[in-house]
C-alpha positions in Angstrom: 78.7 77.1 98.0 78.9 73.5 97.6 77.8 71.9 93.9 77.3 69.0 92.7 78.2 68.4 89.1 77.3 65.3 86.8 77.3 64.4 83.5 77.1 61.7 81.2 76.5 58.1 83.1 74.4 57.5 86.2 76.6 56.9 89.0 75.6 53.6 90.9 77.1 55.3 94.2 74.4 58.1 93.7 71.5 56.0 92.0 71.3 52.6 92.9 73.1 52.7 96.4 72.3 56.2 97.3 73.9 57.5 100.3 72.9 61.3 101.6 76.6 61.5 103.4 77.8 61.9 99.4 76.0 64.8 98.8 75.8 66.4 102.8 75.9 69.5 102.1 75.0 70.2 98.8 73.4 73.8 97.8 73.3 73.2 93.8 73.3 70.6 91.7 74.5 71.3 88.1 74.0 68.7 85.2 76.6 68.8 81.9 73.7 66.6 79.8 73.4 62.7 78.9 71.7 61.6 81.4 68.8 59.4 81.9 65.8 62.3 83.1 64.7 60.0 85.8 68.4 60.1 87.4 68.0 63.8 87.4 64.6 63.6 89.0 66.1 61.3 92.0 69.1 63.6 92.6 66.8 66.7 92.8 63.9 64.1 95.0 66.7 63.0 97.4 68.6 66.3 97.9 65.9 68.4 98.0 68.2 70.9 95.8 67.3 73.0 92.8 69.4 71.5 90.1 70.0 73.5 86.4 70.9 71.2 83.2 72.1 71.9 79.8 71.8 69.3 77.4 73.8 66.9 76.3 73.8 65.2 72.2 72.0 62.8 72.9 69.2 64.3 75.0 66.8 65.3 72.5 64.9 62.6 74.4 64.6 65.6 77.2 61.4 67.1 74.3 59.4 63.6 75.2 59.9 63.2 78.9 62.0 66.7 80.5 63.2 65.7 84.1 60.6 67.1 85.9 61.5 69.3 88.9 64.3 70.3 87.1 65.3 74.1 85.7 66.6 74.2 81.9 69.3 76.9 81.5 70.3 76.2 78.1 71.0 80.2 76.4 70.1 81.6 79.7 71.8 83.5 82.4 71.1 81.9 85.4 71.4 83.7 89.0 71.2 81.7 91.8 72.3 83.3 95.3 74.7 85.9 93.2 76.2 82.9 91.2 75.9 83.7 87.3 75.6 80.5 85.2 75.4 80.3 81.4 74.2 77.2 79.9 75.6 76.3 76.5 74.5 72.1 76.0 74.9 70.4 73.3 77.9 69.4 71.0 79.2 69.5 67.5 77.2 68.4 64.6 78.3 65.4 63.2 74.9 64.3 61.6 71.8 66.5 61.5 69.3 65.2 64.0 70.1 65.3 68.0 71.5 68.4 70.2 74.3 69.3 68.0 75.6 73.1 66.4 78.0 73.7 63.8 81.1 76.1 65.4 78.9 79.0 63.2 75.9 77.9 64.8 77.0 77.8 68.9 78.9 81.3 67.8 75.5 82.6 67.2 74.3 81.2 70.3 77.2 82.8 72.1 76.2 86.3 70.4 72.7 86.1 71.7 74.1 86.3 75.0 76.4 89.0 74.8 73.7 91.8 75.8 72.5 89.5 79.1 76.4 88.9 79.5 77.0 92.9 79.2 74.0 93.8 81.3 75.1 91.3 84.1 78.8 92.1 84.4 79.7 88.8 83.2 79.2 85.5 84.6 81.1 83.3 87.3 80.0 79.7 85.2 79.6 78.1 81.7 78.2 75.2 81.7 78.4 72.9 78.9 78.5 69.5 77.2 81.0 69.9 75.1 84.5 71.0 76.0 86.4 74.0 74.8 88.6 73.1 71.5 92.0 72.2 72.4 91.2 71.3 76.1 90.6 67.8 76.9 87.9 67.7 73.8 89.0 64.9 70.8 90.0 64.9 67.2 87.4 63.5 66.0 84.4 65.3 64.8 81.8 64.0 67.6 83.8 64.8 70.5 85.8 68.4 69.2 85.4 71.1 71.6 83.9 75.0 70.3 86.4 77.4 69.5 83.9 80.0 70.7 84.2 78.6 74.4 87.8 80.5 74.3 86.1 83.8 73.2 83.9 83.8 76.3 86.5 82.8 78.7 89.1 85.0 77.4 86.8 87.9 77.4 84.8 87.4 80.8 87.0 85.3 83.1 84.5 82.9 84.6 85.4 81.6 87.3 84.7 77.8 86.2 84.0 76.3 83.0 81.9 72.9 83.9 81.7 70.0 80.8 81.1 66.5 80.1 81.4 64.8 77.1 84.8 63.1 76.9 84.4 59.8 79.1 87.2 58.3 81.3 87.3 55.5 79.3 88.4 57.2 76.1 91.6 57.1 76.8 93.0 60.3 77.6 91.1 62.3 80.5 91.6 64.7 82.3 89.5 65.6 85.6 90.7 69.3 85.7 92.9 72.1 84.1 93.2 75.9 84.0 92.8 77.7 81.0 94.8 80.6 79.9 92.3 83.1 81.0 92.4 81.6 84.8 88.9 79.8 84.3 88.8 76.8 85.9 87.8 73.6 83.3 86.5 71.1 85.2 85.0 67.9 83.1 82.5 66.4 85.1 81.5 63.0 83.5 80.2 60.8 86.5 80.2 62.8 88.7 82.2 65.4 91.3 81.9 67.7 94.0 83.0 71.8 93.8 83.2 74.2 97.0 82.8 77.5 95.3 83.0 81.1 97.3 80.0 83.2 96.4 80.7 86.6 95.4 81.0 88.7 98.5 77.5 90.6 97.3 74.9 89.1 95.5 72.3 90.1 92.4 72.1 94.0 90.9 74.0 95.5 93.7 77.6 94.1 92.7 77.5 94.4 88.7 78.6 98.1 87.6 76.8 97.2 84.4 74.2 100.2 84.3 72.0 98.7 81.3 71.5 96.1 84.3 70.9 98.7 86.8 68.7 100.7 84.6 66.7 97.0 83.8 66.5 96.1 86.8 65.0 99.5 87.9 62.2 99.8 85.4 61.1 96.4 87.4 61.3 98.0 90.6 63.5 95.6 91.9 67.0 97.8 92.0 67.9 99.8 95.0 70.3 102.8 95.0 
């Protein structure tokens, strides 16, 4: 599956001098938060692709004018074609309006989705605004990654942990690392492009979760 990931400034290349080879393609398209809701809407217009977002601190803009077209996944578990996404947006307080969470609040975020996350069998990607603490987040207050983020990796291996946030021109970025757990942190400001294997089956049939099985049953939709 091919995604493509943005976050955090409008790319010209994909805005202003669109060009469909970019994005050729394309299944997903996956937004990390602080961006302009019309940008969104042309990405998902000119792709023709269903794109999830979480959002970013300074998209509490999103309540007046949501990019339209678009699917929310913030505290959901998201399945699309077998791929498990959970959306975590947002990043840490540092002054009490806007899309912020104290490390006590996102933790209680984080325990809200334990059941969905025990009843699915995990998930493959986080998606988020902020980074994880400790990698490629800042010291200062505004841009310090979630302890929390380490918890989930550590205890459900996601394939990819997808964030935005930290800007190239802050001095010290980096594009991609691995995190001790084997995820995959990728920070996506701008924009970049992810070939991702889909699980080899897709939906119920491949968790061995049987709260999910027995869920899914009581809607008719699981087959032995």
């Amino acid at each position: 599956m091919k995604i493509l990931a943005v976050s955090d400034r409008e790319e010209k290349s994909l805005w202003d001098y669109y060009d469909p080879e970019k994005v050729a393609g394309v299944d997903l398209i996956l937004s990390c938060g602080d961006l302009d809701p019309a940008y969104l809407e042309f990405l998902v217009t000119m792709t023709n692709r269903p794109l999830l977002y979480v959002r970013g601190n300074h998209d509490d803009k999103y309540d007046r004018k949501p990019p339209e077209g678009c699917i929310p996944v913030d505290d959901r578990l998201f399945d699309f074609n077998g791929l498990r996404i959970l959306g975590l947006g947002g990043s840490m307080r540092y002054k009490p309006e806007g899309e912020m969470y104290t490390e006590a609040e996102m933790r209680k975020r984080v325990r809200k989705a334990s059941l969905r996350l025990a009843a699915a069998g995990g998930f493959d990607i986080l998606l988020t605004h902020a980074p994880a603490k400790g990698c490629g987040d800042m010291e200062d207050l505004p841009h310090r990654g979630f302890e929390c983020f380490h918890d989930l990796m550590n205890k459900y291996h996601p394939a990819y942990m997808l964030h935005g946030h930290v800007h190239q021109e802050y001095g010290h970025f980096t594009r991609e690392r691995e995190h001790p757990s084997g995820t995959r942190i990728v920070n996506t400001c701008g924009y970049v492009i992810l070939d991702i294997p889909l699980p080899e089956q897709s939906g119920s049939s491949r968790t061995d979760s049987l709260l999910y099985k027995w869920a899914v049953q009581q809607k008719g939709r699981y087959k032995q």
